[in-house]
NUVEX-484182 format. One line per 4 residues: number of its first residue (from 1); their letters; for each residue x, y, z of N, C-alpha, C. Coordinates in steps of 0.05 Angstrom, whole numbers, plus 32768, in hexadecimal, padded with zeros to 4 digits. Layout:
// residues N
NUM> A> X,Y,Z,X,Y,Z,X,Y,Z  ... .
This chain:
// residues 94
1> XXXX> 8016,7F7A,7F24,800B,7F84,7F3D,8022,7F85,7F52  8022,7F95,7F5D,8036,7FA6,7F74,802C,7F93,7F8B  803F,7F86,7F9D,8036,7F85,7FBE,803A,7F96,7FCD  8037,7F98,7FE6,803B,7FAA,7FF6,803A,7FA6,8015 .
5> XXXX> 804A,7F9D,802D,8039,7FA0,803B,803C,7FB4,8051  8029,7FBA,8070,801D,7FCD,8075,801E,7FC2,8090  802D,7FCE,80AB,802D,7FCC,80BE,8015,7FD7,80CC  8015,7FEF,80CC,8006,8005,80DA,7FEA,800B,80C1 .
9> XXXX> 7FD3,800B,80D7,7FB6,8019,80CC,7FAF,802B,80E0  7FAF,804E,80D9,7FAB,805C,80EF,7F93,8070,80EA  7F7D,8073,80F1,7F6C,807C,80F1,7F5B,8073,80D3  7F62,8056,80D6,7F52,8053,80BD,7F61,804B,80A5 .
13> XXXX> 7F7C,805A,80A4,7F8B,805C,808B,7FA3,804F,808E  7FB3,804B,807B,7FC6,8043,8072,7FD8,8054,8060  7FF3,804C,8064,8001,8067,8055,801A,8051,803B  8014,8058,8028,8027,8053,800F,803F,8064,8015 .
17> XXXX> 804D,805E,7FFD,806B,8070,7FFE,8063,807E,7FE6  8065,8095,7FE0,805E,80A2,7FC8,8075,8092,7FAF  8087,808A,7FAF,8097,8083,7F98,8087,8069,7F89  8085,8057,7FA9,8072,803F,7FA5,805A,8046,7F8D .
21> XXXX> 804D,8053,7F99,802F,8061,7F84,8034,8065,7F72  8043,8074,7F6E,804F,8085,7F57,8058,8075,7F3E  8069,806C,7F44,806D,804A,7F33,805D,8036,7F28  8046,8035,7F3D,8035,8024,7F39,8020,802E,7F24 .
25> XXXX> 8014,8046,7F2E,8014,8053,7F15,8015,8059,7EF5  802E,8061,7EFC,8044,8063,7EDD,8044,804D,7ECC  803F,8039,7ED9,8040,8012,7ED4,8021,8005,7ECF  8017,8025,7EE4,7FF1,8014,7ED2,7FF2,7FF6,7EE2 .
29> XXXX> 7FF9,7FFA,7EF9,7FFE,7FD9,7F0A,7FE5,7FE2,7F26  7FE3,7FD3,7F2C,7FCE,7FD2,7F4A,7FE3,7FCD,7F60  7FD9,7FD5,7F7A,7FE9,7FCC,7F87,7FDB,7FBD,7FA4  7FE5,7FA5,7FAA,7FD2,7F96,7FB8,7FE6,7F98,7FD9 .
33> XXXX> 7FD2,7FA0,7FEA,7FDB,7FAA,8003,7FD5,7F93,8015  7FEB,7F89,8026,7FE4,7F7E,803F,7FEC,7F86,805F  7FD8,7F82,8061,7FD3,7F9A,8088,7FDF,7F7F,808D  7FE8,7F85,80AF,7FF4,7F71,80C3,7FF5,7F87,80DC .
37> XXXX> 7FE2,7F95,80E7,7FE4,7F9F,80FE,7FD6,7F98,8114  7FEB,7F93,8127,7FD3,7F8F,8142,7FC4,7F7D,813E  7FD0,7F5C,812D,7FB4,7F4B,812D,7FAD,7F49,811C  7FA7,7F68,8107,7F97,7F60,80F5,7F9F,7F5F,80E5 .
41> XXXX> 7F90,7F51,80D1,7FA2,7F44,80B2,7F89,7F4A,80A4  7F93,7F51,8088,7F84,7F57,8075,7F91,7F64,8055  7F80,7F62,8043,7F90,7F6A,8030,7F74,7F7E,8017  7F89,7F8E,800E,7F76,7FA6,8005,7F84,7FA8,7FE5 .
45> XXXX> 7F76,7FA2,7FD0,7F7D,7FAD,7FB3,7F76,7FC6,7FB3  7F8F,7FD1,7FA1,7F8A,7FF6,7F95,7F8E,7FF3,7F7F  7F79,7FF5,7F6E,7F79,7FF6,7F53,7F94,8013,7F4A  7F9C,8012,7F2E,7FA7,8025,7F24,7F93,803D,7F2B .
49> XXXX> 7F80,8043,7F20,7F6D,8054,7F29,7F6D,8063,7F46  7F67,8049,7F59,7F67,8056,7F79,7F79,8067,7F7E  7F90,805A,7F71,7FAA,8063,7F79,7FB2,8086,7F66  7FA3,8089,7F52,7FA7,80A2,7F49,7F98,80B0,7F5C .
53> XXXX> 7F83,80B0,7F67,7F6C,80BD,7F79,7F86,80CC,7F89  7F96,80BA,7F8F,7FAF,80CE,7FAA,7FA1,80D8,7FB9  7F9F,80C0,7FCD,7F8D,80C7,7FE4,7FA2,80E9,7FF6  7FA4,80E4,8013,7FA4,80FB,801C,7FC0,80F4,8021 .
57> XXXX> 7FD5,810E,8016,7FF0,8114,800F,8004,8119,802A  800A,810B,803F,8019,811C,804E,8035,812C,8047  802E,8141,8053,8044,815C,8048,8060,814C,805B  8064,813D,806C,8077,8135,8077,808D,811F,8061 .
61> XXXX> 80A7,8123,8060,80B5,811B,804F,80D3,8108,8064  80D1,80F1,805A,80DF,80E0,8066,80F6,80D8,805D  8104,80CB,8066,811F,80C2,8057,8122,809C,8068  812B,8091,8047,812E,8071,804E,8140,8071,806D .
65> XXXX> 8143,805E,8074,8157,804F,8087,816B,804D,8071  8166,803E,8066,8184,8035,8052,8182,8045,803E  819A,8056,803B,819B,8059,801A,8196,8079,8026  8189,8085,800D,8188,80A1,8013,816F,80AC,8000 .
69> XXXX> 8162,8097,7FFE,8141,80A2,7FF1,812F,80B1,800A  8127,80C4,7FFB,8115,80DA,8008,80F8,80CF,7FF5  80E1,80CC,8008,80CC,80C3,8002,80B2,80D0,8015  8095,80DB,8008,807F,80E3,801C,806C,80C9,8019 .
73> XXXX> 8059,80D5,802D,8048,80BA,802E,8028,80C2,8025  8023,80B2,8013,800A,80B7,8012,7FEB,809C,801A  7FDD,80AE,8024,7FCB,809C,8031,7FAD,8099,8026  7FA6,8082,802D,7F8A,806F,801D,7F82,8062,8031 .
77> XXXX> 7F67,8068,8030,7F53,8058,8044,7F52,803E,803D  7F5A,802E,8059,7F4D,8017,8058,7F35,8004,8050  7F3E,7FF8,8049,7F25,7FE4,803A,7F20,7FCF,8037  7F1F,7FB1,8042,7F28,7FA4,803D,7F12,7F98,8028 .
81> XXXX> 7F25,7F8B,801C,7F12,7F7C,8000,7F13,7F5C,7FFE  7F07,7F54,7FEC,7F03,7F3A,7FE9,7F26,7F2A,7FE4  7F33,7F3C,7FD5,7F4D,7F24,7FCA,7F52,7F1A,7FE0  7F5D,7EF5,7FD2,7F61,7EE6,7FDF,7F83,7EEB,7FE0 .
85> XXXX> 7F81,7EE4,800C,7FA2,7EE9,800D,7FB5,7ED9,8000  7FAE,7EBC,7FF5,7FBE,7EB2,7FE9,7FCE,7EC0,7FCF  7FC5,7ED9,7FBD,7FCA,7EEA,7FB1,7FED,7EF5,7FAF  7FED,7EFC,7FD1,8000,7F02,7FE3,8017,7EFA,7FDF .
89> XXXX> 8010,7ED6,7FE1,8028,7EC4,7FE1,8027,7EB8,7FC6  8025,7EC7,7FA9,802C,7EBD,7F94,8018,7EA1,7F95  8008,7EA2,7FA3,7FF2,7E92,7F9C,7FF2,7E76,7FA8  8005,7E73,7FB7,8009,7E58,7FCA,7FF6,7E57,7FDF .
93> XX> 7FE2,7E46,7FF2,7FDE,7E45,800D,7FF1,7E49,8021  7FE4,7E57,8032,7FED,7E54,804D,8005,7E61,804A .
């Protein structure tokens, strides 16, 4: 299982990196998301499955800070679910 985490939730959603997905994917892995915006904390599982769904594609195409990877973003509705955040931290408290 993939971590991930997730500054910004904007109208609801959240945006992956398409390579991220893509991989995750390919690997048949889940990928377990943690929000930290504005306060709020929370954490959202994407099954392999969710993650083929490819929620909604933005046509906008970005490039890293470092390095010279070109990457789009794709976005999934928020959700938050039961997993426990300890998950997060390889399973330690606090």
């Amino acid at each position: 299982m993939r971590k991930v985490k997730v500054k910004k939730l904007y109208e609801g959603k959240i945006s992956l990196r398409d390579y991220i997905v893509d991989e995750a994917i390919k690997n048949k892995e889940g990928i377990l998301v943690q929000l930290t915006a504005g306060g709020m904390i929370g954490t959202m599982y994407l099954s392999p499955e969710d993650l083929a769904l490819k929620g909604k594609t933005s046509d906008l195409v970005l490039r890293s800070k470092w390095g010279e990877r070109v990457y789009g973003l794709i976005d999934y509705k928020w959700k938050v679910n039961s997993t426990p955040m300890n998950l997060f931290n390889g399973g330690k408290n606090g």
